[in-house]
N, C-alpha and C positions, 0 to 999 in steps of 0.2 A: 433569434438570439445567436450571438457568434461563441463559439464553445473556444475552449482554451485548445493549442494544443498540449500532447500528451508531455514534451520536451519540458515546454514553458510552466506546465503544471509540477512537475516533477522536481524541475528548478526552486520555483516561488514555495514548496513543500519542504525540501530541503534548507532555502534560507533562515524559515521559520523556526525550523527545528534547532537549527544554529543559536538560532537567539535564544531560546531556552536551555540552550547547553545539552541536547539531546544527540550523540555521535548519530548518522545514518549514511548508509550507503547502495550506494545502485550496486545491486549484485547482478543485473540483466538487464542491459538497454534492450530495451525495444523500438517500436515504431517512432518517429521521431513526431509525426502528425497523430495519428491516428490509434497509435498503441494502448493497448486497457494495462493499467495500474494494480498490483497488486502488492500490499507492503504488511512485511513481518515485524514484527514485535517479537524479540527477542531481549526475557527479562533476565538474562546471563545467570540464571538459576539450571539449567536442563531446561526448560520450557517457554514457549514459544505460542503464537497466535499469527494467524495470516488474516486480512483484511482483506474484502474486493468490496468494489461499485458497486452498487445494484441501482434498477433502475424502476418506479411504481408507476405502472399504465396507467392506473383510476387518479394519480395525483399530479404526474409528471415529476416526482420526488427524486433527487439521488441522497442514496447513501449508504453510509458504509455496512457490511455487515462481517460476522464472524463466517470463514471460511474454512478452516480448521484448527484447534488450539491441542494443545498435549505438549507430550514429550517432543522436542525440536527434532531429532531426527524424522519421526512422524509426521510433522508441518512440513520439515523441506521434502519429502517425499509425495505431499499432496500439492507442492508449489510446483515441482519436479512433472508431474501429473499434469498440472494447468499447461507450462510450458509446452508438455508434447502436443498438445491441442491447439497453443495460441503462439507459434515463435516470436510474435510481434509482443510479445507480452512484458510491461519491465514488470521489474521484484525491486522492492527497497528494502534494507533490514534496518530497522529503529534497533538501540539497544538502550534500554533503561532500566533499571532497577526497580524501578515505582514502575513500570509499566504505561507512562505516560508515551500517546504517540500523536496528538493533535487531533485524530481523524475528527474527533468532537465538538472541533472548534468552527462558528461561524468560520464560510468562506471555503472548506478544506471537500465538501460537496458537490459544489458547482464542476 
């Protein structure tokens, strides 16, 4: 099966979120191929949630799960953390009030 890459993914993610009228922005490009995805949800309350991939051996599954949530300076300090491990890594910030950010939706897995 041919994987997306990380660009094209990022791109098609962001379209998405346009059509619901959800503002998001790459705060850290990464790899253009290859780079893992990591996206904040930020409910412009003080508080925030970071998303990453995961991936299940026994199923072949991806998806999303919770990475850190709290107070936003706390998130970006565990985002802050991924980065010095992963340069190639991007970060998107979702901002919504309802806390809506897709990852839930058929398709946003793959």
């Amino acid at each position: 099966m041919t994987r997306l890459t990380a660009e094209f993914w990022v791109k098609a993610y962001l379209t998405r979120l346009r059509l619901f009228d959800i503002p998001a922005f790459v705060t850290s490009h990464g790899d253009d191929t290859a780079g893992a995805v990591l996206v904040k949800l930020n409910t412009l309350d003080g508080q925030a949630k970071a998303f990453h991939r995961t991936f299940d051996l026994m199923t072949g599954a991806r998806k999303w799960d919770l990475l850190a949530e709290g107070p936003e300076p706390d998130v970006d300090a565990s985002i802050t953390k991924q980065r010095s491990f992963d340069p190639d890594l991007w970060v998107i910030e979702v901002e919504d009030r309802d806390g809506r950010h897709l990852l839930d939706q058929p398709g946003l897995s793959d």
